[in-house]
C-alpha positions in Angstrom: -27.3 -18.9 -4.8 -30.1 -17.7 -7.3 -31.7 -14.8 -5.8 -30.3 -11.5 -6.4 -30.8 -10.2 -2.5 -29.7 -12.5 0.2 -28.3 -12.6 3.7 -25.4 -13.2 5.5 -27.0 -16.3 7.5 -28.4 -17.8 4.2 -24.6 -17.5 2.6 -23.5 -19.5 5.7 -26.4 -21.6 5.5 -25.3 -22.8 2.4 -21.6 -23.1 3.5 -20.4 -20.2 1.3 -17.6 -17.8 2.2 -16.8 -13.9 1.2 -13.4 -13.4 -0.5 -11.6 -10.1 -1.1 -10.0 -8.6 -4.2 -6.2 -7.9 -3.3 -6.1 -5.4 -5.9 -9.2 -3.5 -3.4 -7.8 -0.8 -0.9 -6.7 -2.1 2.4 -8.8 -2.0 5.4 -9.0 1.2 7.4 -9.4 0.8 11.2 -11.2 3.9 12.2 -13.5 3.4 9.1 -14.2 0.2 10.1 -15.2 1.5 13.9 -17.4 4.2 12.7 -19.6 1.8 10.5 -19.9 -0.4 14.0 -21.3 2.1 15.3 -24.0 2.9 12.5 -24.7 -0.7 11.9 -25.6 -0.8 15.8 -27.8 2.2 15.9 -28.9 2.4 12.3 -28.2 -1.4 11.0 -27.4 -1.7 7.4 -28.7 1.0 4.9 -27.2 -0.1 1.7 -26.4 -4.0 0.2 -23.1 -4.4 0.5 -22.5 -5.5 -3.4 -20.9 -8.7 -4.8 -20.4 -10.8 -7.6 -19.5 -14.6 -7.9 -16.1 -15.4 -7.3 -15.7 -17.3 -10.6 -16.2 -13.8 -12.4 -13.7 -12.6 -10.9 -10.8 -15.4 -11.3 -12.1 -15.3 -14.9 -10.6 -12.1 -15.2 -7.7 -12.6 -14.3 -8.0 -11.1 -10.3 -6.1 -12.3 -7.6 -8.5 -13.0 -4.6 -7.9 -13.9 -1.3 -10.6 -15.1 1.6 -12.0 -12.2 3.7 -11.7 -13.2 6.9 -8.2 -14.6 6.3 -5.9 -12.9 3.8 -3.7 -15.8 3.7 -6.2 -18.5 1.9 -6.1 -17.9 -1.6 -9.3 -18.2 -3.8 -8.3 -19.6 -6.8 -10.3 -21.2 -9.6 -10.1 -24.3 -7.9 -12.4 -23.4 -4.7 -14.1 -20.4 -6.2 -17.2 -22.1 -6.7 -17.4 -21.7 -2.8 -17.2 -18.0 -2.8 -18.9 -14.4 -3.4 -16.1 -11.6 -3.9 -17.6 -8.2 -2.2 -16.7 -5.5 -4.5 -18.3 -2.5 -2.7 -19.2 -2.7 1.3 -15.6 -4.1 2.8 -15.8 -2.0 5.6 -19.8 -2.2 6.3 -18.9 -6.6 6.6 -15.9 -6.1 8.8 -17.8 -4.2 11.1 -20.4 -6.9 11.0 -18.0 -9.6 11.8 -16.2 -8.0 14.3 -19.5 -7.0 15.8 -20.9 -10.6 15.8 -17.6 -12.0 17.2 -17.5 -9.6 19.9 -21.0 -9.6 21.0 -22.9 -12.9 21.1 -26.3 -10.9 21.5 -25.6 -8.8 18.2 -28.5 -9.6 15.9 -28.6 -7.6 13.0 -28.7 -9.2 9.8 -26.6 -8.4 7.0 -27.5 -8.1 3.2 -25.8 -8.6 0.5 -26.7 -7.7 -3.6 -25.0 -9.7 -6.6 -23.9 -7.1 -9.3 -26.1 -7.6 -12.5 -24.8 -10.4 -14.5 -24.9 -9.0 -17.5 -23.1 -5.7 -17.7 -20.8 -3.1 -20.2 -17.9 -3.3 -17.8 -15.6 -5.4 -15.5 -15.3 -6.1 -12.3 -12.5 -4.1 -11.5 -13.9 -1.2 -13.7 -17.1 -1.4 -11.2 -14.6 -1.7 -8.4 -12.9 2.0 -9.4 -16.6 3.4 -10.0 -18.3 2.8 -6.8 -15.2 3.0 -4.6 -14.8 6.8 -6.2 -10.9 6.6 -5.9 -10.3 9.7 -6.6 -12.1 11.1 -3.7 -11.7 8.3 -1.3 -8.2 6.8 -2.3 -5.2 7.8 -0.8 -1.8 7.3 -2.5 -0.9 4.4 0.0 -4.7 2.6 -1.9 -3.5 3.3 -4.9 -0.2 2.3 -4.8 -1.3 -1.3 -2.9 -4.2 -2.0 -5.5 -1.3 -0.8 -8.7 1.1 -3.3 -7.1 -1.1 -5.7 -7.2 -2.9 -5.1 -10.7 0.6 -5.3 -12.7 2.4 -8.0 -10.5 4.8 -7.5 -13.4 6.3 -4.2 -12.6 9.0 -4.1 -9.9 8.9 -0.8 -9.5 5.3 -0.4 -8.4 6.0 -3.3 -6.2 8.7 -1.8 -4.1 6.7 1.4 -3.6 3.8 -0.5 -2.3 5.9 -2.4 -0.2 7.4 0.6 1.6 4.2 2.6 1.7 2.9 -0.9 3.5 5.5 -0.3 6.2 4.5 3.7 6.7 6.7 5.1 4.2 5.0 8.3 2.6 4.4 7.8 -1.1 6.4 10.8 -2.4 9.4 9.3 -0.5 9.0 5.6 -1.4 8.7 6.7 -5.3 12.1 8.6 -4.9 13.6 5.2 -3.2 12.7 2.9 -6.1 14.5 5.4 -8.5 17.1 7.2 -7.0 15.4 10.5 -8.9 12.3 12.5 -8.7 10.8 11.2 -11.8 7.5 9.2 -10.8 4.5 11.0 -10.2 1.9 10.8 -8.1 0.0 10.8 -11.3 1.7 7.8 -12.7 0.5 5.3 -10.3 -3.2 6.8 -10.5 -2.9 6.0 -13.7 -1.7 2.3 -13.0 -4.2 1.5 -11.0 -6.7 3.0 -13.6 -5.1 0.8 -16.6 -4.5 -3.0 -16.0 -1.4 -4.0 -17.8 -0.4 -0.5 -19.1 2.0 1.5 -16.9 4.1 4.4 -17.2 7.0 4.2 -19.2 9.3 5.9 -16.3 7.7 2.9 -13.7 9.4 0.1 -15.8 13.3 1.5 -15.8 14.1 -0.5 -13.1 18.5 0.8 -13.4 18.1 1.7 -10.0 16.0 0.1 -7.6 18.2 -2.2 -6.4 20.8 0.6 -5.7 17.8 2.1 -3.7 16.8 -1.5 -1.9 20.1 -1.8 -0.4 20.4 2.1 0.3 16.8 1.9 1.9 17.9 -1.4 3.6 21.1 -0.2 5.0 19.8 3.1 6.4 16.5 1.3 7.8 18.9 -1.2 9.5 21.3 1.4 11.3 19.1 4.4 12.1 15.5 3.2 12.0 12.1 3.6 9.8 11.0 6.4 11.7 14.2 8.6 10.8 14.5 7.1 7.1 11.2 7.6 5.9 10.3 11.5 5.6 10.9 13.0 2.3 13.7 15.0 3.0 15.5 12.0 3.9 15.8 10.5 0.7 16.4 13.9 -0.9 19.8 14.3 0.8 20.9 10.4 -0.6 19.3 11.4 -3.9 21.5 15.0 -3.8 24.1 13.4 -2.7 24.8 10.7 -5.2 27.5 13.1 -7.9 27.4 12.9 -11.2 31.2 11.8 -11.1 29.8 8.4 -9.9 27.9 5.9 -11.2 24.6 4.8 -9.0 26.0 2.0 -8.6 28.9 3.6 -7.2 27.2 6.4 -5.5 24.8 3.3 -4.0 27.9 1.5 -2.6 29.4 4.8 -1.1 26.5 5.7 0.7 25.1 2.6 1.8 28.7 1.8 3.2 28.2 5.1 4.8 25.1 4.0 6.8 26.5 0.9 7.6 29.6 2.2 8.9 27.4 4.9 11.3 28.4 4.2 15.0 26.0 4.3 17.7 27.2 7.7 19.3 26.9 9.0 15.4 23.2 7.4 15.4 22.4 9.2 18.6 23.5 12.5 17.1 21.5 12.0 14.7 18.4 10.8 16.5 19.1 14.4 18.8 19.1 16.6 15.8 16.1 19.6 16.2 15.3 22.5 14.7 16.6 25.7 16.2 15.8 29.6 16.2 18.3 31.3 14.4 19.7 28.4 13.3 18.0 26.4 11.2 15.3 24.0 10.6 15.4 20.1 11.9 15.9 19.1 8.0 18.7 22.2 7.4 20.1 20.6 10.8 20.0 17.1 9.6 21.6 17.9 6.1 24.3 19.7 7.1 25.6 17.0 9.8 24.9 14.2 7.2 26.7 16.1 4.9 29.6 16.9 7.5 29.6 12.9 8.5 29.4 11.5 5.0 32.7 13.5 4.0 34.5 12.2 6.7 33.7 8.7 6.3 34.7 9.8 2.3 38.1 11.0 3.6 38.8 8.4 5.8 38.2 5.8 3.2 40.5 7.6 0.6 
């Protein structure tokens, strides 16, 4: 396809399909609703903007096909494919307007990104999306992860934040410590193959896999995954043990957490005069965790 402009009906026309970059912020549901409803009273008021899928492999992105996430374009079928770099959520609304509504009409347009140009593809994906106004730390974390495939760390955190886990607790999970910033994995996502030095110590993050895992398993992602959570394993974890000791103590404690104990647990509220929920929750963790301690001794 030669011209610079074209339509949705002449990429089908012509047997073409729309891939995504992986390293590009998820989709968001509600974002995806509101531009239904602009594209069915206003239509489309800017191109959504594209480049030739080829470009993109050639630089070393991992892209997947649009519509379904689990095709991968690779350089081998790229040829039959346009990778939209800014208007993901302008085309999902299309599609799922045209799937749902036979009589839908609207046409959709789509602009090729100039071919010759001072900057990459992912550097125009960062500039148009805006991330730092747009990008929460769940984007940034996903599109990091997926930018250095090399760096365990990031992939752990975007792996938890996938599953709901809030960012400030999924960094403390992958290292057992406060030490990764917010900051950090801006600035991962910002430079391709250059991470923070803290993001590649990787000493603990299997200590905090099977903490994570063990907890998850007994009491549930909705209890495990608020910050104060974590802070409690990472404050209780002494400095007279190891982490790998401290991993296996408390990940035996989880494990070992009856389902009366869970209950408890589940039960816990803040009350006046009291305490807080989290003051509540620490102190009977704390009052459970030495027991099992003392019972095992």
């Amino acid at each position: 396809m030669k011209q610079s402009v074209f339509t949705f009906s002449e990429l089908e026309a012509l047997n073409m399909n729309i891939a995504k970059i992986q390293a590009n912020r998820d989709l968001d549901k509600k974002n995806v609703e509101a531009k239904m409803e602009d594209l069915k009273t206003r239509g489309l008021i800017c191109n959504a903007v594209v480049v030739p899928a080829t470009d993109a492999i050639n630089e070393g992105l991992k892209l997947c096909d649009f519509k379904d996430p689990k095709i991968a374009v690779t350089a081998e079928n790229a040829d039959q494919y346009v990778v939209v770099v800014d208007g993901q959520h302008r085309l999902a609304a299309h599609l799922r307007l045209k799937d749902s509504n036979p009589e839908y009409s609207r046409e959709f347009t789509f602009q090729y990104a100039p071919t010759e140009r001072a900057y990459t593809i992912v550097e125009m994906l960062r500039a148009i999306n805006d991330p730092g106004h747009t990008w929460s730390l769940k984007d940034y974390a996903h599109g990091a992860s997926t930018l250095n495939g090399s760096c365990p760390t990031l992939s752990f955190i975007a792996d938890l934040v996938a599953q709901g886990v809030p960012y400030s607790s999924a960094a403390k999970w992958a290292a057992l410590n406060r030490k990764i910033t917010a900051q950090m994995v801006k600035e991962a996502m910002n430079s391709e193959g250059e991470v923070n030095a803290t993001l590649t110590i990787t000493k603990n993050l299997e200590h905090g896999k099977r903490i994570f895992a063990a907890a998850k398993t007994r009491l549930g992602l909705t209890f495990v995954k608020p910050r104060p959570f974590v802070d409690w394993v990472i404050d209780t974890m002494t400095e007279e043990d190891s982490k790998a000791e401290g991993a296996s103590k408390i990940s035996g404690f989880f494990e070992s957490l009856s389902d009366d104990q869970v209950k408890v647990l589940k039960k816990i509220k803040g009350e006046k005069g009291k305490g807080s929920k989290e003051e509540l929750l620490k102190k009977e963790l704390d009052n459970l965790y030495n027991a099992y301690q003392n019972k095992s001794e």
